[in-house]
Backbone and ligand atoms as CSV (ligand in chain L), in Angstrom:
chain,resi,resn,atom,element,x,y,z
A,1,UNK,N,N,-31.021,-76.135,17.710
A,1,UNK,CA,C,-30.575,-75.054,16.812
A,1,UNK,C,C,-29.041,-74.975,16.777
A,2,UNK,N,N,-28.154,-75.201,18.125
A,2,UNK,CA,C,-27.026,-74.847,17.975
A,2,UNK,C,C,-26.468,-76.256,17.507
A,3,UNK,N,N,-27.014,-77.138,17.698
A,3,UNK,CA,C,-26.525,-78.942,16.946
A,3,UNK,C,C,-26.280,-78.438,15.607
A,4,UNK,N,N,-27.819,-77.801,15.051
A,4,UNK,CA,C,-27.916,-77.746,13.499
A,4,UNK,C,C,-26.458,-76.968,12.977
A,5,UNK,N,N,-26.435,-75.919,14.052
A,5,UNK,CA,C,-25.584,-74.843,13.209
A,5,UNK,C,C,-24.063,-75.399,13.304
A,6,UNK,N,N,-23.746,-76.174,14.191
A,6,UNK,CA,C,-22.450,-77.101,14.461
A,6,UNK,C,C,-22.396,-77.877,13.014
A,7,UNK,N,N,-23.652,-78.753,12.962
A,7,UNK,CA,C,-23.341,-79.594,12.014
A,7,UNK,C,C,-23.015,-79.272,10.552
A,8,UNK,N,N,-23.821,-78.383,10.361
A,8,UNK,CA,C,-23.842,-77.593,8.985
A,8,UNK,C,C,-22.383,-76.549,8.699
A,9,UNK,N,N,-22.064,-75.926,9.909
A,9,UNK,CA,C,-20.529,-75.643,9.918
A,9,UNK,C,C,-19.311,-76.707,9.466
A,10,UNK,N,N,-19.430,-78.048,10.515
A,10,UNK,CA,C,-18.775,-79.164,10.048
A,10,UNK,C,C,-19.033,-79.427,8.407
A,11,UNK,N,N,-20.234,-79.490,8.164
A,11,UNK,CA,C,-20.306,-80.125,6.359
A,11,UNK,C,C,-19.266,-78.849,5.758
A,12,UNK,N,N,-19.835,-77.638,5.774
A,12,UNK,CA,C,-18.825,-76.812,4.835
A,12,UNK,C,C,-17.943,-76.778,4.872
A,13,UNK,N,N,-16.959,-77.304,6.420
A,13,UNK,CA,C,-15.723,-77.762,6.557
A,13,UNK,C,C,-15.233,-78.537,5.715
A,14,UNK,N,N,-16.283,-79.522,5.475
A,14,UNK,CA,C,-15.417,-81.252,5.058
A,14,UNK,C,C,-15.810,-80.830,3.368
A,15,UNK,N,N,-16.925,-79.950,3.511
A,15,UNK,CA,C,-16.650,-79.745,1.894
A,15,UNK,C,C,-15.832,-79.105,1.222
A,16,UNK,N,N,-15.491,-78.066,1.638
A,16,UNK,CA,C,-14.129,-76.950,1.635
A,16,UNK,C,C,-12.952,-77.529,0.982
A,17,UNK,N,N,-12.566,-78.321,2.201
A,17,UNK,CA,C,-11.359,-78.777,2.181
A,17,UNK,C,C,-11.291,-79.942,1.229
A,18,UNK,N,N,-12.665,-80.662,0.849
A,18,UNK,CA,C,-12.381,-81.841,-0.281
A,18,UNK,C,C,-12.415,-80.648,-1.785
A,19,UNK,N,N,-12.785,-79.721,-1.886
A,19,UNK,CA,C,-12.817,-79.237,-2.797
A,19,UNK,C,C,-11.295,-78.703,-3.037
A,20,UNK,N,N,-10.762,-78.422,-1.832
A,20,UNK,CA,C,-9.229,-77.539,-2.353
A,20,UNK,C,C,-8.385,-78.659,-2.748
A,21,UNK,N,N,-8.809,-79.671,-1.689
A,21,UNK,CA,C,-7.976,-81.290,-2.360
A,21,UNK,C,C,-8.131,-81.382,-4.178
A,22,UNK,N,N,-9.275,-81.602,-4.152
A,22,UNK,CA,C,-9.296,-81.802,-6.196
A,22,UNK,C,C,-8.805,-80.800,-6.651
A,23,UNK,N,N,-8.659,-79.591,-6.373
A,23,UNK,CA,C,-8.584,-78.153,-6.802
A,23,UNK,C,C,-7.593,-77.995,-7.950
A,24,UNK,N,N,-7.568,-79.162,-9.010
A,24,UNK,CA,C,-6.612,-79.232,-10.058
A,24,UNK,C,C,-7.189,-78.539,-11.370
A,25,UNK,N,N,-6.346,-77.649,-12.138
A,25,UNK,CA,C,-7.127,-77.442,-13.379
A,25,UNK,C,C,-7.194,-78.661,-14.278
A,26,UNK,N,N,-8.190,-79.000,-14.640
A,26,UNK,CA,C,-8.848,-79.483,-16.005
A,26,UNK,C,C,-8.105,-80.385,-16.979
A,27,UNK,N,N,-7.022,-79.395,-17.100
A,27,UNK,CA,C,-6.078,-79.265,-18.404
A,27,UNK,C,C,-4.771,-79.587,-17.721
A,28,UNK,N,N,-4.497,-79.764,-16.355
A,28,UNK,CA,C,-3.378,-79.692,-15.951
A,28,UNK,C,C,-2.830,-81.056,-16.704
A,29,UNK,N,N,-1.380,-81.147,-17.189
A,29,UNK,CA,C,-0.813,-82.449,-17.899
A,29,UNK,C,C,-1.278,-82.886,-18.998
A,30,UNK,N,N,-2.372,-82.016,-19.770
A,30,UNK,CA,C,-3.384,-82.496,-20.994
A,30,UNK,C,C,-2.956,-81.097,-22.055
A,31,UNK,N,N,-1.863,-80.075,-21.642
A,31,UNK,CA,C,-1.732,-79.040,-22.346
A,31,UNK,C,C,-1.167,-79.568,-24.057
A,32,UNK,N,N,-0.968,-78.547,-25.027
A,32,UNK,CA,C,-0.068,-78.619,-26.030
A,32,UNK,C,C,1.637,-78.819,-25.305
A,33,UNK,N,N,1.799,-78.073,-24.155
A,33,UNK,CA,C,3.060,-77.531,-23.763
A,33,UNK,C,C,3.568,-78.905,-23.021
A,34,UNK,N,N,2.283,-79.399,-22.052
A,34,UNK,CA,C,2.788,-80.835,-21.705
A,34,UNK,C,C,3.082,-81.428,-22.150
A,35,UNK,N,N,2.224,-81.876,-23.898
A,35,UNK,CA,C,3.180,-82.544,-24.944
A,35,UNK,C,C,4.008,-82.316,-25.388
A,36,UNK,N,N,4.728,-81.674,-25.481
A,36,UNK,CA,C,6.290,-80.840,-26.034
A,36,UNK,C,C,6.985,-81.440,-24.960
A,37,UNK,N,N,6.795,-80.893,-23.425
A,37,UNK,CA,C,7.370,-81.220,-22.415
A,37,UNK,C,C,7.676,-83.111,-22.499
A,38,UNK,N,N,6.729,-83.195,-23.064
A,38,UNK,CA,C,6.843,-85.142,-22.645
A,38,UNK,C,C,7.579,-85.750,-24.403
A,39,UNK,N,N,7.956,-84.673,-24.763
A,39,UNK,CA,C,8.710,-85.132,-26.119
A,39,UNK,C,C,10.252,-85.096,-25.862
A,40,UNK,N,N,10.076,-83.966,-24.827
A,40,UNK,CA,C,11.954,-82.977,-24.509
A,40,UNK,C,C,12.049,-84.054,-23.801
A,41,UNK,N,N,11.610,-85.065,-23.304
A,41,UNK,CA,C,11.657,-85.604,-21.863
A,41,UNK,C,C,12.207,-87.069,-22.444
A,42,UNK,N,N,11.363,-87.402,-23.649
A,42,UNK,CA,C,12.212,-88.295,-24.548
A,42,UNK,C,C,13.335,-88.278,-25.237
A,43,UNK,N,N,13.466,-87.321,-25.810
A,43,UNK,CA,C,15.049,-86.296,-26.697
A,43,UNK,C,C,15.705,-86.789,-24.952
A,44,UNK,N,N,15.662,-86.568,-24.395
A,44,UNK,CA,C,16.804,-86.152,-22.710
A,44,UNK,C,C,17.229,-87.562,-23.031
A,45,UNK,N,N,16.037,-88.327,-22.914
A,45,UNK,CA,C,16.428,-90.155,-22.434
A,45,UNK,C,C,17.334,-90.892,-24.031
A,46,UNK,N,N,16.969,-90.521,-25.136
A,46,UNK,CA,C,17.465,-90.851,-25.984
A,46,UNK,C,C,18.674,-90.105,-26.094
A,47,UNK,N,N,19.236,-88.593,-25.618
A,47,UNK,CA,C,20.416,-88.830,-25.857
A,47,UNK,C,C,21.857,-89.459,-25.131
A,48,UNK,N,N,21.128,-89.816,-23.554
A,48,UNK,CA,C,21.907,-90.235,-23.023
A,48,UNK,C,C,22.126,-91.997,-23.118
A,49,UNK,N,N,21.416,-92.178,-23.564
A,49,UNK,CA,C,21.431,-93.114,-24.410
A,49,UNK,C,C,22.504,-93.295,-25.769
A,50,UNK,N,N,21.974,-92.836,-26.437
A,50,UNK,CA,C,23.149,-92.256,-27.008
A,50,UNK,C,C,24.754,-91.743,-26.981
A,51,UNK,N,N,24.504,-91.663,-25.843
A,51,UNK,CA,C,26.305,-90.935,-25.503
A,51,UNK,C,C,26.671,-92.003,-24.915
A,52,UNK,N,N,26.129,-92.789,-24.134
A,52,UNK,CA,C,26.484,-94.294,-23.690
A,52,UNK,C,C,26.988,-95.149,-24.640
A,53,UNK,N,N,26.319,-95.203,-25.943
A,53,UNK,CA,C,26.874,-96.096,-26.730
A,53,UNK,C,C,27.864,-95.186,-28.299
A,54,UNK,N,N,28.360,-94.264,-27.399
A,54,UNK,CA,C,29.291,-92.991,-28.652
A,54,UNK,C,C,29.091,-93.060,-29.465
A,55,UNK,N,N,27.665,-92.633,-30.194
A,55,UNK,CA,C,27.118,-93.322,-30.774
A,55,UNK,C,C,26.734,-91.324,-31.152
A,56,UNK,N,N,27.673,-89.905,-32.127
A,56,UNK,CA,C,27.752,-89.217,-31.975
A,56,UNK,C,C,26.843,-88.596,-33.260
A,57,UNK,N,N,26.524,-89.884,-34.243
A,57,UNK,CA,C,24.822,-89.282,-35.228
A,57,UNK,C,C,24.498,-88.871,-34.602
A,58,UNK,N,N,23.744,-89.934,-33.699
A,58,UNK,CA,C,22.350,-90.252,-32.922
A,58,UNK,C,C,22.206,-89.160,-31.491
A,59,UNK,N,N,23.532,-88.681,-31.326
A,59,UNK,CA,C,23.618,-87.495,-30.459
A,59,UNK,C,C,22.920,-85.886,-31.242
A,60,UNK,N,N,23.815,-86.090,-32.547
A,60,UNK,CA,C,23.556,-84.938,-33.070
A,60,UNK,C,C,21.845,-84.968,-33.721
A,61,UNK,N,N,21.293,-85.911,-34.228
A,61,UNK,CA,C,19.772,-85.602,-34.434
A,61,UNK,C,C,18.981,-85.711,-33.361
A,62,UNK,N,N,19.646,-86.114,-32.080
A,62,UNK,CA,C,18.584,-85.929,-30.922
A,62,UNK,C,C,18.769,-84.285,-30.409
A,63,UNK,N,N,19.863,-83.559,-30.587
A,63,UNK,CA,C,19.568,-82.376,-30.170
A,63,UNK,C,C,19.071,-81.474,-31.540
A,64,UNK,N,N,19.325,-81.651,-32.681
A,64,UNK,CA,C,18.195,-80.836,-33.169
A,64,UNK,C,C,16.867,-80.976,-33.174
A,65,UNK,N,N,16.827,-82.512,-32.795
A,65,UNK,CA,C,14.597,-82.545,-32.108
A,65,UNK,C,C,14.925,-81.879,-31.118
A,66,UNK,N,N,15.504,-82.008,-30.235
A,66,UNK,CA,C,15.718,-80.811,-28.649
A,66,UNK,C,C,15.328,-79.419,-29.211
A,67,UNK,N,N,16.038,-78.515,-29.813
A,67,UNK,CA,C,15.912,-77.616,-30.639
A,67,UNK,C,C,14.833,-77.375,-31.193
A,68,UNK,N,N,14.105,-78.019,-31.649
A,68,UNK,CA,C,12.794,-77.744,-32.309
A,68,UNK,C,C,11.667,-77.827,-31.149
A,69,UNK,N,N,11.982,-78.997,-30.443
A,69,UNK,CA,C,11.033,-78.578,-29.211
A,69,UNK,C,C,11.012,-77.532,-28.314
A,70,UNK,N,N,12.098,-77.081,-28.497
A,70,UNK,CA,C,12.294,-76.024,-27.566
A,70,UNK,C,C,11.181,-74.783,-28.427
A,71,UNK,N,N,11.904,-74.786,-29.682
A,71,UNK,CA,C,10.566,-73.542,-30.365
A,71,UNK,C,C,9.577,-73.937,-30.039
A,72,UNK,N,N,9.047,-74.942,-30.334
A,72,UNK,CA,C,7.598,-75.479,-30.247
A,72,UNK,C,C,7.146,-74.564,-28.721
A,73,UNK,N,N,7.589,-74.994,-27.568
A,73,UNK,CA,C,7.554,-74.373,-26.915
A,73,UNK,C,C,7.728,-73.273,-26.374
A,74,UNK,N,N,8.715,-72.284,-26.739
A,74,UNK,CA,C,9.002,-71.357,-26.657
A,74,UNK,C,C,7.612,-70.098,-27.195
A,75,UNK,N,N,6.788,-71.091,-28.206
A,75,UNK,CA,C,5.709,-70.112,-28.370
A,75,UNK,C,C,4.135,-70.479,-27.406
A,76,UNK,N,N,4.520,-71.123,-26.996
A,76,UNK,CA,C,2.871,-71.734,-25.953
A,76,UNK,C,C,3.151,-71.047,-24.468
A,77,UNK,N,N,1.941,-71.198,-23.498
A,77,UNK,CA,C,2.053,-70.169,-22.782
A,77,UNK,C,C,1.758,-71.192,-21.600
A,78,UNK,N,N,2.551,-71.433,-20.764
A,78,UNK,CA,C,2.415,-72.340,-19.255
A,78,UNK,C,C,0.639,-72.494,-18.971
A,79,UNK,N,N,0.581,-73.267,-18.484
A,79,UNK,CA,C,-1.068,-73.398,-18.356
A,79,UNK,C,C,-1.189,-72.349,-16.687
A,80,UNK,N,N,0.074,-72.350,-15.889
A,80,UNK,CA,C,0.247,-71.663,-14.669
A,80,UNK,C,C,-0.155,-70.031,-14.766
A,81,UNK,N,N,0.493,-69.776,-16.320
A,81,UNK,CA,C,0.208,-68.041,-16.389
A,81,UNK,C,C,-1.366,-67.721,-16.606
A,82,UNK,N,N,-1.453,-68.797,-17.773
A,82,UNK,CA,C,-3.134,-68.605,-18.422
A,82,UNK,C,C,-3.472,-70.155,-19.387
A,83,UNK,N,N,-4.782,-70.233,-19.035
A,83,UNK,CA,C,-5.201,-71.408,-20.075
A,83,UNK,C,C,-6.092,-70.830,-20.651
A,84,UNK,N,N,-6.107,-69.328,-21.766
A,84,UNK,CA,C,-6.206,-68.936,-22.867
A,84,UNK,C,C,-5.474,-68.008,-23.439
A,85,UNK,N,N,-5.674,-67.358,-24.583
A,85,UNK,CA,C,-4.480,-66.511,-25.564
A,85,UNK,C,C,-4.677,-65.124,-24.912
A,86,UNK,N,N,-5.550,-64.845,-24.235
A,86,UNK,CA,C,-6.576,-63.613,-23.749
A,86,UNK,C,C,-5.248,-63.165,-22.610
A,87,UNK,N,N,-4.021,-62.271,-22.956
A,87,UNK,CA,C,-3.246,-62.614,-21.739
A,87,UNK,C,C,-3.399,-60.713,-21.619
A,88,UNK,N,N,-3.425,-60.498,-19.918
A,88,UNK,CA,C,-2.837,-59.168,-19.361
A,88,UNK,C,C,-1.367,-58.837,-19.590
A,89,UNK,N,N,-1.808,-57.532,-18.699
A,89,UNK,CA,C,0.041,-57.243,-19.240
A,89,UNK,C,C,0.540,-57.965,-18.484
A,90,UNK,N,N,0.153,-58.484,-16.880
A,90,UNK,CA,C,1.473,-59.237,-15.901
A,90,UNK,C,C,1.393,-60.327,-16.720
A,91,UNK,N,N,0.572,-61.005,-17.348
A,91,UNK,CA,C,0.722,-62.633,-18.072
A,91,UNK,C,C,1.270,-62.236,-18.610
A,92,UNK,N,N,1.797,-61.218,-19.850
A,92,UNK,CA,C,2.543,-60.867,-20.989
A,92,UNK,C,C,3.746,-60.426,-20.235
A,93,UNK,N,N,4.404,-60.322,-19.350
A,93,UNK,CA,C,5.174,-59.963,-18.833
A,93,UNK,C,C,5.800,-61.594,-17.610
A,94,UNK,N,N,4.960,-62.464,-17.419
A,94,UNK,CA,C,5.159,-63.278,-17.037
A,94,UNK,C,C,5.899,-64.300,-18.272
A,95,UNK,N,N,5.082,-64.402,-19.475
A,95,UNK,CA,C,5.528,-65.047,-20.267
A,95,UNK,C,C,6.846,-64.883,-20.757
A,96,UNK,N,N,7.021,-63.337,-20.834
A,96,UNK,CA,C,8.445,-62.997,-21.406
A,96,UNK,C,C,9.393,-63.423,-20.557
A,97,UNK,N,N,9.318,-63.905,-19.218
A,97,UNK,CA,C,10.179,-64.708,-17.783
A,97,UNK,C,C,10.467,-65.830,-18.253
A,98,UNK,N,N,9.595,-65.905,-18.746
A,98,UNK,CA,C,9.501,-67.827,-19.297
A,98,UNK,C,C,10.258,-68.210,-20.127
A,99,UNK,N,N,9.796,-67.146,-22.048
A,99,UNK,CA,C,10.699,-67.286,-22.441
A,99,UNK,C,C,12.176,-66.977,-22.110
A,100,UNK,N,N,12.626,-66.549,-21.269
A,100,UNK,CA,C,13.824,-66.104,-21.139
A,100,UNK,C,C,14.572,-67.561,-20.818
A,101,UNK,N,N,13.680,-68.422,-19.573
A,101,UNK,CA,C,13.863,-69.418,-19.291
A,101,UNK,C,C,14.389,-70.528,-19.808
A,102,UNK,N,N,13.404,-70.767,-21.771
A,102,UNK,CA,C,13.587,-71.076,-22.429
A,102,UNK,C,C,14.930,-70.842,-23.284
A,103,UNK,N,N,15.315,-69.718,-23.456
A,103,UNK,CA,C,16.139,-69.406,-24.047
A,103,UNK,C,C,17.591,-69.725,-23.147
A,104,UNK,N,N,17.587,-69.675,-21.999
A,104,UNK,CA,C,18.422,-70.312,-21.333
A,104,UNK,C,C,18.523,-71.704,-21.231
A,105,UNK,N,N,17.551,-72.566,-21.290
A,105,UNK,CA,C,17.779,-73.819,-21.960
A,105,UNK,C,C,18.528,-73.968,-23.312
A,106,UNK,N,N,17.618,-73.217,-24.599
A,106,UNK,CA,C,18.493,-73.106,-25.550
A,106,UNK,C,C,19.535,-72.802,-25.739
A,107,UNK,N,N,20.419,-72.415,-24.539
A,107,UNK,CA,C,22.029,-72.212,-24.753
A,107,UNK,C,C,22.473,-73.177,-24.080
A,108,UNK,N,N,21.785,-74.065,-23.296
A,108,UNK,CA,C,22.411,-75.000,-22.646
A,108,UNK,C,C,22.639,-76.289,-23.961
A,109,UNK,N,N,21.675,-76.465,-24.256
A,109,UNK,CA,C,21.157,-77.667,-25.371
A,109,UNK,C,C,22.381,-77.114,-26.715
A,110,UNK,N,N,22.688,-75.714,-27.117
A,110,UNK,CA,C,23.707,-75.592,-28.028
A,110,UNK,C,C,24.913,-76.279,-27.372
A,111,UNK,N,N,25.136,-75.957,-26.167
A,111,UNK,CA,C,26.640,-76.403,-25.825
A,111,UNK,C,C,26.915,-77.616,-26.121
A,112,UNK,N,N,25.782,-78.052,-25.736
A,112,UNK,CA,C,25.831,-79.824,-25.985
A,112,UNK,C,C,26.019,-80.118,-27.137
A,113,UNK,N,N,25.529,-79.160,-28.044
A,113,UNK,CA,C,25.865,-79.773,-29.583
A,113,UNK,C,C,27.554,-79.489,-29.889
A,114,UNK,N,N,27.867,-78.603,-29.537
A,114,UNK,CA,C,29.045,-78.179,-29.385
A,114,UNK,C,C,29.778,-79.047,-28.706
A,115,UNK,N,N,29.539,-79.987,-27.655
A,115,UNK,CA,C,30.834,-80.841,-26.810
A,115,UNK,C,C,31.332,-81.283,-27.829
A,116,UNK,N,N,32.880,-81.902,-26.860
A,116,UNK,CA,C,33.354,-82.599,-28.362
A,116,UNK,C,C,33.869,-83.686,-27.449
A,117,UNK,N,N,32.910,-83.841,-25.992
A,117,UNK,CA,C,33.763,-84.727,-25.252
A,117,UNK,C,C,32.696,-84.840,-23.781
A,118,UNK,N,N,32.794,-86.467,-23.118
A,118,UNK,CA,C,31.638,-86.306,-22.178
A,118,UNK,C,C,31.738,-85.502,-20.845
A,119,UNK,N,N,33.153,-84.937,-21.055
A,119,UNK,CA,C,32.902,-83.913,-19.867
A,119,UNK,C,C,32.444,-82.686,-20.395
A,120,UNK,N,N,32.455,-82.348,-21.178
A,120,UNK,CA,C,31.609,-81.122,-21.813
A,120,UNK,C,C,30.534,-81.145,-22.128
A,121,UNK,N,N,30.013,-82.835,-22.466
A,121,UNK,CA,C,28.775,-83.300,-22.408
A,121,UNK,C,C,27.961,-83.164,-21.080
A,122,UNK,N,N,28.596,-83.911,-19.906
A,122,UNK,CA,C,28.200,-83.823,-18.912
A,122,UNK,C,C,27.761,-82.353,-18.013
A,123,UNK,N,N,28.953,-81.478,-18.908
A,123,UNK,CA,C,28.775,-80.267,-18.337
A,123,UNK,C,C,27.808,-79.367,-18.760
A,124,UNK,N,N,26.911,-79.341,-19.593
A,124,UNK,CA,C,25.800,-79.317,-20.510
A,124,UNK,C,C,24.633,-79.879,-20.154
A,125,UNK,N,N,24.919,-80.786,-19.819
A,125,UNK,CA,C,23.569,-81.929,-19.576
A,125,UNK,C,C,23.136,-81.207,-17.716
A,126,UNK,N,N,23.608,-80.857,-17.020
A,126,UNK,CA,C,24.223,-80.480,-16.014
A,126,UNK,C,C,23.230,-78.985,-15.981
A,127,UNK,N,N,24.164,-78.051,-16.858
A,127,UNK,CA,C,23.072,-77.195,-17.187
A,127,UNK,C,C,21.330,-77.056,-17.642
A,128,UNK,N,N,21.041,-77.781,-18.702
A,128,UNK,CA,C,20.164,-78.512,-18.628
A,128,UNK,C,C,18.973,-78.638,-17.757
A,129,UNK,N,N,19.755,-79.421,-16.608
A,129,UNK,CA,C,19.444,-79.840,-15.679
A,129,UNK,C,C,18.574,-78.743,-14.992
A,130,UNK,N,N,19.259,-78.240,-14.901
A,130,UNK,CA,C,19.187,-76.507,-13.974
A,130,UNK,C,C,18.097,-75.637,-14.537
A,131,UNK,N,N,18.062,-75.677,-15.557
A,131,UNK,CA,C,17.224,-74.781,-16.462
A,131,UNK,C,C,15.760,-75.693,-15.965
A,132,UNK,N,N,15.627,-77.261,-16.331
A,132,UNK,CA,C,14.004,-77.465,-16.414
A,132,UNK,C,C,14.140,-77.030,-14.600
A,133,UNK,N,N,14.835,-77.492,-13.903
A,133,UNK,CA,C,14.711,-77.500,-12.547
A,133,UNK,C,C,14.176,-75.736,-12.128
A,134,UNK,N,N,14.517,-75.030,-12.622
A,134,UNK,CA,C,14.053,-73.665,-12.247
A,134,UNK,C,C,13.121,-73.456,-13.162
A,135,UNK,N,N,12.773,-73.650,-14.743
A,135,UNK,CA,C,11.444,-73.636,-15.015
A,135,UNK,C,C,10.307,-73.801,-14.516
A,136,UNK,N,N,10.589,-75.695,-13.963
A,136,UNK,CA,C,9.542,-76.091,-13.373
A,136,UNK,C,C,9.093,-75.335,-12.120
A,137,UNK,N,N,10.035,-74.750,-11.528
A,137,UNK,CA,C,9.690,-74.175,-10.301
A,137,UNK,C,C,9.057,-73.242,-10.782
A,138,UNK,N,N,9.077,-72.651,-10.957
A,138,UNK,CA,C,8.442,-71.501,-11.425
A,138,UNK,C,C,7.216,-71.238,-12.361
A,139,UNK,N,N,6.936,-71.826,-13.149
A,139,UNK,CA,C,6.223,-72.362,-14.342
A,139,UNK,C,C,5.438,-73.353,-13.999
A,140,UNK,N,N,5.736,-74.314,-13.634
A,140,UNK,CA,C,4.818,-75.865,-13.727
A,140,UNK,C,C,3.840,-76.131,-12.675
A,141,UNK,N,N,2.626,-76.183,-13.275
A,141,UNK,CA,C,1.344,-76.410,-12.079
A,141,UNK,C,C,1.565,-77.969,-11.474
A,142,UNK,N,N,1.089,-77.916,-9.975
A,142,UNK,CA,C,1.617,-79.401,-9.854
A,142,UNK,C,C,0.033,-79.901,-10.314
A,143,UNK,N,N,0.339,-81.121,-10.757
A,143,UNK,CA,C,-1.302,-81.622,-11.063
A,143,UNK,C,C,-1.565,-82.642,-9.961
A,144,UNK,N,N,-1.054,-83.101,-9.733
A,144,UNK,CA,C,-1.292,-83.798,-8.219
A,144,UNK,C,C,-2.139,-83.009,-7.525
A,145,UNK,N,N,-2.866,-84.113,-6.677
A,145,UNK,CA,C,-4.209,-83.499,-5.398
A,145,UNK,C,C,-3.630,-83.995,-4.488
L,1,HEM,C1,C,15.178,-80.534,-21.284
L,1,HEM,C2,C,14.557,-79.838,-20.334
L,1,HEM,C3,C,13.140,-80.131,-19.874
L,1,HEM,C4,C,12.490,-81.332,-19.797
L,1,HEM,C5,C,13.016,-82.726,-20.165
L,1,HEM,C6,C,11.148,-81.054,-19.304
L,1,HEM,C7,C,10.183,-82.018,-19.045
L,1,HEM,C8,C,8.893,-81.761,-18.616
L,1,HEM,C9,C,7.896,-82.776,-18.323
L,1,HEM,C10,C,8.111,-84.295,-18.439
L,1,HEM,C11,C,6.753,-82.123,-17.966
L,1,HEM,C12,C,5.420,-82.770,-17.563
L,1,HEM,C13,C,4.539,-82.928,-18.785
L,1,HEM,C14,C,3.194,-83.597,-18.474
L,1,HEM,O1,O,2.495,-83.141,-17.565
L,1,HEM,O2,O,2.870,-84.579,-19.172
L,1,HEM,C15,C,7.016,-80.699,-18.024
L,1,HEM,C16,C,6.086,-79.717,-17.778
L,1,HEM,C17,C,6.345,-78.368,-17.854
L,1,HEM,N1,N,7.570,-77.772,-18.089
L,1,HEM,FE1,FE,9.270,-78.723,-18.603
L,1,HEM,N2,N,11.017,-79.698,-19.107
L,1,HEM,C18,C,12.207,-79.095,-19.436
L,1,HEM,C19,C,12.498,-77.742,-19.351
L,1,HEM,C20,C,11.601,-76.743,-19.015
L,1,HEM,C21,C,11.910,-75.319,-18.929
L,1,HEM,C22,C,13.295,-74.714,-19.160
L,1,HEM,C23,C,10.743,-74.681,-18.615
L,1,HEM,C24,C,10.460,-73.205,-18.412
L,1,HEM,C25,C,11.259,-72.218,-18.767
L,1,HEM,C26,C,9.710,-75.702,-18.497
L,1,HEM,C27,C,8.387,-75.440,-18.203
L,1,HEM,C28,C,7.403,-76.404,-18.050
L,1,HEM,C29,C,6.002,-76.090,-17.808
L,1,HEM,C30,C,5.403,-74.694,-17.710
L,1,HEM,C31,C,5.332,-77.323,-17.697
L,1,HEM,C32,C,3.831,-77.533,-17.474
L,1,HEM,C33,C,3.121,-77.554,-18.837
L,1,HEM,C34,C,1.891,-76.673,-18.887
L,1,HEM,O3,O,1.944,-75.520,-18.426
L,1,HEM,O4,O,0.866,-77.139,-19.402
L,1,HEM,N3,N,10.268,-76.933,-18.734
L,1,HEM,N4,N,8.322,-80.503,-18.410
């Protein structure tokens, strides 16, 4: 009896813990917002690209796709707060964090349109930087197990 109850303790152990291992949502990296995210992520690589070869079109139409992705996003809702439209007030109050987030990107991404030079570029890009880096913290489910 006390074998059984050992052993059967052990299984819910090993099941437990393989379950918190997978314990990924569904949707994690499969969102609308992930695709936006994996568009901004291209705009980033193409404009530095771009500034490498002073090449200051191809600067300026990569940050108005920046710009538009940013709306795009600016209206979808982290899959972290909710993965439906059905939001409480703390989600509705979480989201408005977010956007704020966003909108602090969007002043970073203006400056850049505004440099007129790669240290002002750099100093932009820099910002940038900072903004997904505290989004993600805050915002981004890890999808990793
Ligand atoms: C130019 C700046 C940024 C870039 C290049 C960027 C890039 C990315 C990338 C590559 C992903 C992963 C997408 C995937 O799973 O396929 C991601 C996810 C995500 N990012 Fe960003 N990011 C930026 C700024 C931000 C900011 C400022 C925020 C929040 C205020 C944010 C919030 C998120 C969230 C919430 C996710 C997870 C998507 C979801 O909830 O479904 N990101 N981002």
């Amino acid at each position: 009896m006390k074998k059984l109850l050992i052993s059967s303790l052990l299984c819910t152990i090993a099941f437990s813990s393989q379950t918190m291992a997978n314990d990924v949502h569904p949707m994690c990296g499969k969102t609308d917002l992930a695709e936006v995210m994996g568009d901004m992520k291209d705009n980033m690589k193409a404009y530095k690209k771009a500034m490498k070869a002073g090449d200051s079109d191809a600067m300026e139409q990569v940050v108005t796709e920046l710009l538009a992705n940013i709306d795009k996003a600016d209206d979808l809702v982290p899959l972290q707060i909710s993965d439906n439209q059905d939001l409480n007030t703390e989600q509705q109050a979480d989201v408005k964090k977010y956007q704020k987030g966003m909108l602090f990107l969007q002043g970073a991404v203006e400056e850049l349109a505004k440099a007129s030079n790669d240290d002002e570029r750099k100093a932009a890009l820099g910002k940038i930087g900072k903004a997904s880096k505290q989004g993600h913290k805050a915002y981004k489910m890890d999808c990793e197990d």
